[in-house]
TORSEZA-757679 format. One line per field, with one value per residue (C-alpha): residue number from 1; x, y, z. Coordinates in steps of 0.1 Angstrom, whole numbers, plus 5000, padded with zeros to 4 digits. Example, Ala and Ser with C-alpha at 12.3 -4.5 7.8 and 13.67 -1.06 7.14 Angstrom:
<atoms>
seq: 1;2
c1: 5123;5137
c2: 4955;4989
c3: 5078;5071
</atoms>
This chain:
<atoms>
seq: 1;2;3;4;5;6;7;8;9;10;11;12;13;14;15;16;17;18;19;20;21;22;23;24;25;26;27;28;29;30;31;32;33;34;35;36;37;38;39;40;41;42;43;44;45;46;47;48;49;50;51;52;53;54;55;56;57;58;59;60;61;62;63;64;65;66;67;68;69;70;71;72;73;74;75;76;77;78;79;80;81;82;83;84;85;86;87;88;89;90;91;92;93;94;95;96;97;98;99;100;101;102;103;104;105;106;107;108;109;110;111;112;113;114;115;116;117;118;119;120;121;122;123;124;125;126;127;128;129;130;131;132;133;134;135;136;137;138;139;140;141;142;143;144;145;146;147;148;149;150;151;152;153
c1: 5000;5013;5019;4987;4966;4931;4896;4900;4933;4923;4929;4960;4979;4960;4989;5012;5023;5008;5028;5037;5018;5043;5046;5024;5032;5004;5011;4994;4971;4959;4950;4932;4911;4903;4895;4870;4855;4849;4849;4875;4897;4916;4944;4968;4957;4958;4970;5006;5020;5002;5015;5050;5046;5023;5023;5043;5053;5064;5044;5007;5000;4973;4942;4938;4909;4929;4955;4927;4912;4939;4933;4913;4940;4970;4945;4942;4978;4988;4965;4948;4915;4918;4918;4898;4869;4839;4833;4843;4827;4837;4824;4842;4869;4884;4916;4919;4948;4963;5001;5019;5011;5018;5037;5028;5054;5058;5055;5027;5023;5000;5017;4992;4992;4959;4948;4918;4899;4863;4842;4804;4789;4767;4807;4817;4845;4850;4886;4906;4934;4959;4973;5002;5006;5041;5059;5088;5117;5098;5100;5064;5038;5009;4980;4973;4939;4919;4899;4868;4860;4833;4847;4825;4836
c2: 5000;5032;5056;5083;5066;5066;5074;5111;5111;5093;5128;5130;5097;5101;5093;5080;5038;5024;4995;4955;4925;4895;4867;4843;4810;4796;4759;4730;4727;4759;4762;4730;4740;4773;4754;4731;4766;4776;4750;4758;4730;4740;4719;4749;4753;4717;4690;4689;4661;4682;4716;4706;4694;4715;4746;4775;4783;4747;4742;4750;4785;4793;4814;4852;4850;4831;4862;4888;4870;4875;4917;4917;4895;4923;4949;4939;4922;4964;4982;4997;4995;5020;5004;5030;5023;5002;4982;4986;4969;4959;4985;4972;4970;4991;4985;4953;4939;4903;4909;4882;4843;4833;4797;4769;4775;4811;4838;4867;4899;4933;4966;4991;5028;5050;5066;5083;5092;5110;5118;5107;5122;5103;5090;5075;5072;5059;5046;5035;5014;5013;4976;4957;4924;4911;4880;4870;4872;4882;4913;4924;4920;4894;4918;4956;4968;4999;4984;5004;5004;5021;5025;5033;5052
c3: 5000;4991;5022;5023;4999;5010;4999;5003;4985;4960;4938;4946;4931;4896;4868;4901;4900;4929;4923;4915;4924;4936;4913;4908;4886;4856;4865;4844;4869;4874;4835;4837;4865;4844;4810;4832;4847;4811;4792;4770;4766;4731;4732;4730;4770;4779;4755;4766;4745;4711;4727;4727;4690;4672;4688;4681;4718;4724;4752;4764;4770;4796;4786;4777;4799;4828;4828;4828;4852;4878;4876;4906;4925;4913;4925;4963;4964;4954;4974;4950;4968;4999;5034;5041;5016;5025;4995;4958;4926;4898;4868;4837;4816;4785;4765;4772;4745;4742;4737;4747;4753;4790;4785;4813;4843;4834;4863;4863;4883;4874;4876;4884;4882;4891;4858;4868;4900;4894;4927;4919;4950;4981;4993;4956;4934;4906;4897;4868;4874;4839;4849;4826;4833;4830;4825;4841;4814;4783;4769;4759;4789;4786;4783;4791;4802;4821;4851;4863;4898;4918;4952;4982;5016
</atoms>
């Protein structure tokens, strides 16, 4: 948590890094467990034996929507929702982009900065958190996106 962040500061730490998530590793198992959430069991996600011979990366890759699935994890791991806050909900997502493939074993964690902070009255606020999800050792980072979150004191 950054020092001073809170509800009423909220203002304050617009266009400011609130910081890095820890690590967290995309094992075989955890993309199994996702494709039998969703139902999406392409073999690029969990056919291991075909992965290492027909796909590109060598290896399965876990899901787009597995990645972008862990935003709300990176954003409590950070702080980004004030200790001070009541409740916040999830409002959406914008600029979401797909850059990268996250191979099996590889390690994750969200960068966050605040990009936007708009007071909406009656002890609301509604935030925009710009997060980049990197991977450990690759260059370009797995996905980018804008999460909206109404935040209530």
């Amino acid at each position: 948590m950054v020092e001073g962040y809170r509800f009423e500061t909220l203002a304050q730490f617009v266009g400011k890094e609130l910081g890095s998530s820890p690590w967290v590793t995309i094992d075989q198992a955890r993309i199994n467990a996702f494709a039998d959430c969703t139902d999406d069991h392409q073999w690029i996600h969990t056919d291991v034996e075909r992965a290492k011979k027909e796909s590109p990366f060598g290896a399965p890759i876990a899901h787009g929507f597995l990645t972008l699935s862990l935003l709300s994890r990176f954003l409590g791991e950070v702080g980004v929702l004030p200790s001070d806050a009541s409740r916040a909900v999830n409002a959406g997502l914008s600029n979401v982009r797909f850059k990268a493939a996250v191979p099996v074993n590889s390690r994750v964690r969200g960068s966050i900065r605040l990009a936007d902070a708009q007071a909406k009255g009656e002890g609301r606020c509604l935030i925009t958190a710009a997060i980049v999800v990197e991977v450990e050792g690759q260059k370009d980072p797995a996905l980018t996106a804008d999460m909206v979150i109404m935040l209530f004191r």
